[in-house]
Structures are given as C-alpha cells and as structure tokens.
C-alpha positions as CSV (number, residue, x, y, z in Angstrom):
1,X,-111.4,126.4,2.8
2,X,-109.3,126.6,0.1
3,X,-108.8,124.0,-2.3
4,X,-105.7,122.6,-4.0
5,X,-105.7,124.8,-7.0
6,X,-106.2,128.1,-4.4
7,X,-103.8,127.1,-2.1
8,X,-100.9,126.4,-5.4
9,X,-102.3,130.6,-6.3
10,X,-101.6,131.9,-2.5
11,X,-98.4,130.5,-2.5
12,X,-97.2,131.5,-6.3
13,X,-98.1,135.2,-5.4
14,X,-96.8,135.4,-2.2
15,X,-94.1,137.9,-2.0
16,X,-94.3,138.7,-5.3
17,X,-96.3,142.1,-6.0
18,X,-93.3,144.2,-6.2
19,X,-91.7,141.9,-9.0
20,X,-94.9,141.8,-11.0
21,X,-95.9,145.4,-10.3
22,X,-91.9,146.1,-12.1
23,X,-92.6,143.2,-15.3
24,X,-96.0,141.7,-15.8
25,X,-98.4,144.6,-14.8
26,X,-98.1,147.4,-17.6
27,X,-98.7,144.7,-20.1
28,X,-102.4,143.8,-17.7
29,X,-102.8,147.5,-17.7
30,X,-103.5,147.6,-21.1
31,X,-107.1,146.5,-21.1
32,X,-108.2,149.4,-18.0
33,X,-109.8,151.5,-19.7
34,X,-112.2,149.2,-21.8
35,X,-112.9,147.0,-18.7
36,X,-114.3,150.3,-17.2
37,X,-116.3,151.2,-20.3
38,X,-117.9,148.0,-20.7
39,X,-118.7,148.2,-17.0
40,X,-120.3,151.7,-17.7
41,X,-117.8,153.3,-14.6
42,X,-117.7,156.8,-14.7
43,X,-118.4,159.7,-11.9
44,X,-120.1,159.0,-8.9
45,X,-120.0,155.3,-9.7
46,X,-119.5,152.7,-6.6
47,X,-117.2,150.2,-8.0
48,X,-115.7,147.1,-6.4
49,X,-112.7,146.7,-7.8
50,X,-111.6,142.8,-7.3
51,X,-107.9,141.3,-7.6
52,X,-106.8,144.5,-7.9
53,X,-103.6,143.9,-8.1
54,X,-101.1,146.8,-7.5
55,X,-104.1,149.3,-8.1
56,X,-104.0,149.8,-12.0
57,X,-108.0,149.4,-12.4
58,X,-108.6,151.2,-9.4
59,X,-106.4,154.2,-9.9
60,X,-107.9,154.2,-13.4
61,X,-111.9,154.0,-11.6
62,X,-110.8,157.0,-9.6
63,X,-109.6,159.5,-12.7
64,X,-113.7,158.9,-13.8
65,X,-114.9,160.6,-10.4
66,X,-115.7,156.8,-9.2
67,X,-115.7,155.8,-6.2
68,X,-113.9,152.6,-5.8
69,X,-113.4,150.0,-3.3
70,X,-110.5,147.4,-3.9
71,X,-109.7,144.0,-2.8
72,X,-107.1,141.5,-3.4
73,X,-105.8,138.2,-2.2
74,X,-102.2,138.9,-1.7
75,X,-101.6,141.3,1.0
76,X,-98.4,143.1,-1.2
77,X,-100.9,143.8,-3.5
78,X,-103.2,145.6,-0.9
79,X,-100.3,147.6,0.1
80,X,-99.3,148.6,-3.7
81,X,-102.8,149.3,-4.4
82,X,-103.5,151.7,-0.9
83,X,-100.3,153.3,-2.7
84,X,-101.1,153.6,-6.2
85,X,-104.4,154.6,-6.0
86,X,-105.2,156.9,-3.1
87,X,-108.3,157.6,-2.2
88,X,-109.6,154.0,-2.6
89,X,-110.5,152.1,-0.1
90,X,-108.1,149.1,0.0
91,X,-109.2,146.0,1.3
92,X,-107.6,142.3,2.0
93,X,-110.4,139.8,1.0
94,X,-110.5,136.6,-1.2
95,X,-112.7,135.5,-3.3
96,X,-115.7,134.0,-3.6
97,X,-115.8,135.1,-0.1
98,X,-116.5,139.3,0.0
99,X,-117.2,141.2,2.8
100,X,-119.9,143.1,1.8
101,X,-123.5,143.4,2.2
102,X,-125.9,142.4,-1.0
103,X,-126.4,145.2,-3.1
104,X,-123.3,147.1,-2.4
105,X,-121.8,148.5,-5.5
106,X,-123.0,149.8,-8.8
107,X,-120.6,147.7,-11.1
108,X,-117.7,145.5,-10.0
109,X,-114.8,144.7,-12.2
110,X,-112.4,142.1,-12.4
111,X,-108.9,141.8,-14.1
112,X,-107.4,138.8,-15.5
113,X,-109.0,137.5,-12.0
114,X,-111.2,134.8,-13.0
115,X,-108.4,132.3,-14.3
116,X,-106.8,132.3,-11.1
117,X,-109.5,131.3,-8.5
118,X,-110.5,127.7,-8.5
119,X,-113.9,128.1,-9.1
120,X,-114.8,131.0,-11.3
121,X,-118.8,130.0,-11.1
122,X,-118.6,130.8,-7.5
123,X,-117.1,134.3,-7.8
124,X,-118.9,134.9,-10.2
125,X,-122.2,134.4,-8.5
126,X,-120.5,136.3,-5.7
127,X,-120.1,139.0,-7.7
128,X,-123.2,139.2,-8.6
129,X,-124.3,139.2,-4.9
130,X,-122.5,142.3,-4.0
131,X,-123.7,144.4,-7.4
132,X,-127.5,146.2,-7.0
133,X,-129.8,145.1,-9.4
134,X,-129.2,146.9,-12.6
135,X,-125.6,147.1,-11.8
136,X,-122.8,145.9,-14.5
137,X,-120.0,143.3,-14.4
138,X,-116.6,143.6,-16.6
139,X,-114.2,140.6,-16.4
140,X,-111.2,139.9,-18.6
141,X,-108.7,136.9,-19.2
142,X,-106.1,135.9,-21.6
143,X,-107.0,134.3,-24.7
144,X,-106.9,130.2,-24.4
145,X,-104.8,130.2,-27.5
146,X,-104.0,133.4,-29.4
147,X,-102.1,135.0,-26.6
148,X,-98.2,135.5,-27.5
149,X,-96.9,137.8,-24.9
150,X,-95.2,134.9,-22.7
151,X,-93.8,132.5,-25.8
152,X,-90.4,134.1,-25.4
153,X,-89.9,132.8,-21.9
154,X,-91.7,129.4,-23.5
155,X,-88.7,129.0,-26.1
156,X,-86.4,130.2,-23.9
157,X,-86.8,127.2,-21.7
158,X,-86.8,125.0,-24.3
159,X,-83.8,125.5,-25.7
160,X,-82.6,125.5,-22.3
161,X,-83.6,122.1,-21.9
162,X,-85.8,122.7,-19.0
163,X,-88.7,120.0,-17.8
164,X,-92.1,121.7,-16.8
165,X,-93.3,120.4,-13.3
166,X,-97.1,120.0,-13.3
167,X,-99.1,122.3,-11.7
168,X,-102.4,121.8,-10.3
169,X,-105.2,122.1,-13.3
170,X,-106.6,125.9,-13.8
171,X,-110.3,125.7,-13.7
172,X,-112.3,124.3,-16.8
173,X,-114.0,126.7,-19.1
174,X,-113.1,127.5,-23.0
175,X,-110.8,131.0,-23.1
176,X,-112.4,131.8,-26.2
177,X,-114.8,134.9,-26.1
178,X,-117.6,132.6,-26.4
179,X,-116.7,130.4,-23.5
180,X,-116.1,133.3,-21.5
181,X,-119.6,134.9,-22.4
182,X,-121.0,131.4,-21.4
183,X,-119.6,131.5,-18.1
184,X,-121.2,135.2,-16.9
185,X,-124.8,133.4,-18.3
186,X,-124.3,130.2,-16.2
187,X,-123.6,132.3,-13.4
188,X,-127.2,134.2,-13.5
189,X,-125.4,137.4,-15.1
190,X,-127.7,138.9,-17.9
191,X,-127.5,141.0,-21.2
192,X,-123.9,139.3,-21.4
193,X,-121.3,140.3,-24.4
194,X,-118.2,139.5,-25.0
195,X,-115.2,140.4,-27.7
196,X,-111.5,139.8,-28.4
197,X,-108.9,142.7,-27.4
198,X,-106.0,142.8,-28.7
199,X,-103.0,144.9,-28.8
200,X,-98.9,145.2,-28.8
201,X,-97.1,145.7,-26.0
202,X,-93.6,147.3,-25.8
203,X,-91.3,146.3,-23.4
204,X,-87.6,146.8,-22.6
205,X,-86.1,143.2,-22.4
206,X,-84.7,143.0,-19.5
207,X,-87.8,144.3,-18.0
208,X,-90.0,141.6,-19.2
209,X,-87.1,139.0,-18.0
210,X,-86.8,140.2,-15.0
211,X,-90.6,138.8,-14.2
212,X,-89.6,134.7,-14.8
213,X,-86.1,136.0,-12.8
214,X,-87.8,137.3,-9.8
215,X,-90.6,134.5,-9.5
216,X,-93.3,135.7,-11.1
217,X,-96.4,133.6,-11.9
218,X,-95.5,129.7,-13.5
219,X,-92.8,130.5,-15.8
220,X,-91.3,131.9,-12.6
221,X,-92.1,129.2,-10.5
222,X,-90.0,127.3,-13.5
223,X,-87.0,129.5,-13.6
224,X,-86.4,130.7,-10.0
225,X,-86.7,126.6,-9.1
226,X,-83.6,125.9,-11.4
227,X,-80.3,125.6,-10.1
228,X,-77.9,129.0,-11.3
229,X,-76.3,127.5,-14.2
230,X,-79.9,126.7,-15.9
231,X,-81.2,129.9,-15.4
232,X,-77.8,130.9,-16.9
233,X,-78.8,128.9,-19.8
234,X,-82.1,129.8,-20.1
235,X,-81.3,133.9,-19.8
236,X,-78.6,133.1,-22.9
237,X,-81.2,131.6,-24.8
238,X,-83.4,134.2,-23.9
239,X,-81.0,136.7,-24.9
240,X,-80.3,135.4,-28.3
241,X,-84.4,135.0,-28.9
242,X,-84.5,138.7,-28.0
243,X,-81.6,139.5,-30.5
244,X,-83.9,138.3,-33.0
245,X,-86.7,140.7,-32.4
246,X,-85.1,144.1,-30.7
247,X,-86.1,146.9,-32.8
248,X,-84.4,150.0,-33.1
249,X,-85.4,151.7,-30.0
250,X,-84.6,148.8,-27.5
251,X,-87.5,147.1,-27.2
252,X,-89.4,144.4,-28.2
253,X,-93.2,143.8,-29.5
254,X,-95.2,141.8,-27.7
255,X,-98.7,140.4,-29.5
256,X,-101.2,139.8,-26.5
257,X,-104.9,138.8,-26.8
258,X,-107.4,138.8,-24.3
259,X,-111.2,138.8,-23.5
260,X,-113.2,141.1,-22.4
261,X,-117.3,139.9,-21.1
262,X,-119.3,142.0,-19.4
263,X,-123.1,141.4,-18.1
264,X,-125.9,143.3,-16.0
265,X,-127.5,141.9,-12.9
C-alpha cells in the first residue's frame, strides 16, 4: 500500500502528462541517450523501461534495434508512451511492485524515477529482480544542489510574495553522484559508477511557463493553488526575470545538472 509520500506523487501527476509532455519533458530528454549507453542498450537488447513517462527513453531504446518494454505509474503517461514510441510494449505498473518474472530483461533503465517513489531501496532491489544476472542498470536524478533549470519559477514566486506549503519529505539519500552511486551498492547492484551530466537547455519562455501554469510537478502544485491575481503576479515577475535573460533568438538558457549511476547484477 502506498505510503504518504506515494500517495502526494499519484495525485501531483494525475492528469498531468499532456502538460509535462508540452514543458518539462524535452529538458528530461536530454540525458536519453547516455542513460542507454551506460546501460549498454543497443540491438536485440530486452530493456524495461521504467517511469517512462511520455515514451522519450523508450522511443530512444527502440532506434538501437532494442526491444523495450515500458511502464509507468500515471496512466496518461502509458497512453503518451503506446503513442510515442510504437512498437513498445506499454504497460501500467508501479513501482517496487513489477509484473514480471525474475530474470526478465537484459538492462532496465530508469529516468529521473528514483526521486519520486518513496522508497528508492525497494525499487531498486526490484529492479534488480527483474534484470538476468549479468544484466545492467542506468538510473538518473537531478542534482541535490547544482541544478538551475527551475530557479526562475523559484524567484518568480518570491517576488510574488508566495508561501510554499509543505509537502511530504522526498526520500533520504544525498543527490550528489556519490550518494547516488551509494544507493545502487546498498541495494545489491554491483560494478556501480556514477558521474555528473550536465548541459543547457533552450527553451521558448512561455513554453517552460506554461509547465508551473498547467500544474506540473510542485512548483505547479504552488501556482495553479493560487487565486488569479497571484498567479497574475507571479507570471509578471516571471516575465520581467525572463526579460533579463532572452537572447536574441527568443529563448532562454537553462543550466541543468543531473546524475547519471549505473551498475550490473
């Protein structure tokens, strides 16, 4: 049964896999193609594909000659991904609870999964039930500290004046590259590594508003929850923030960090 901090996750991404798939996702797309390759995914791999989201990974899985099995949490995501990446098979299923015999996959891969399931131990250890012996694990999440991507919509609401309500606690591990790394070892994974990735992403602004304005993840929680005239406030401050960092083209630059761990079983 779900606990507290699940529960607060199934309800945040309800209804909302259009509105990410449209903000949030091309900036989680970014790290694809180096969650495969540390994963060692290429043709005739079986890969499990978990939280996959609106199929970014798995599409990516299939261009290699994989083949690739896909689950998420959030049925809008299972129907994005059975869209976006055809030829999948696209499954509803929750974690740490997947259901699949032992051994079934050569490599399983997870994106920016682990910090929103309430105990990452678990599914990581279930992970590691459903890869063969042999077979390879590739996880990322954001960086604990280093990660800018979101601080606009962080200042935004500040000027704005706007009180954070508390959410319930993510799970407890260091998001440093090291904790992360530490994490795949406690869970039985072996041969573990682990690095920094980091890259620019560039984004029209009102694209990457229109996440927070549709509901997306926390900061939408926080902005969708405030009456009109706040979230008037907030998008002016927002837009003035923005103003500040346009370049010529339109959009804006975006510093994001994550880590990337990966591990054989």
């Amino acid at each position: 049964m779900a606990g507290g901090f699940d529960a607060h996750e199934r309800r945040m991404w309800a209804g909302a896999a259009e509105a990410y798939a449209g903000s949030f996702a091309a900036l989680c797309a970014a790290t694809a193609e180096a969650l495969l390759d540390a994963a060692e995914v290429g043709a005739g791999t079986r890969v499990l594909d978990v939280g996959t989201g609106p199929g970014t990974v798995a599409a990516a899985a299939l261009s290699r000659g994989a083949g690739v099995v896909a689950v998420d949490a959030e049925p809008g995501m299972v129907a994005l991904a059975a869209a976006n990446a055809p030829g999948a098979e696209v499954r509803h299923a929750v974690l740490p609870g997947l259901p699949f015999p032992d051994d079934s996959f050569d490599a399983a891969v997870a994106n920016f999964v682990l910090n929103h399931v309430e105990d990452p131990w678990a599914a990581l250890t279930e992970l590691r039930r459903v890869v063969r012996p042999g077979g390879r694990l590739a996880v990322t999440i954001w960086h604990g500290t280093s990660n800018e991507a979101m601080s606009l919509f962080d200042l935004a609401l500040d000027e704005a004046g706007v009180e954070r309500p508390v959410f319930p606690a993510p799970p407890d591990f260091a998001r440093t590259a090291e904790g992360l790394r530490g994490l795949l070892q406690q869970s039985g994974w072996a041969e573990v590594a682990g690095e920094e990735v980091a890259w620019t992403h560039r984004e029209d602004p009102e694209v990457w508003w229109s996440g927070p304005a549709r509901g997306v993840a926390h900061r939408g929680l926080v902005v969708t929850g405030q009456t009109p005239g706040t979230v008037a406030r907030i998008k002016s401050a927002y837009d003035r923030l923005v103003g500040e960092r346009v370049a010529e083209d339109g959009l804006i630059d975006l510093p994001a960090v994550a880590l990337l761990a990966s591990g054989r079983c």
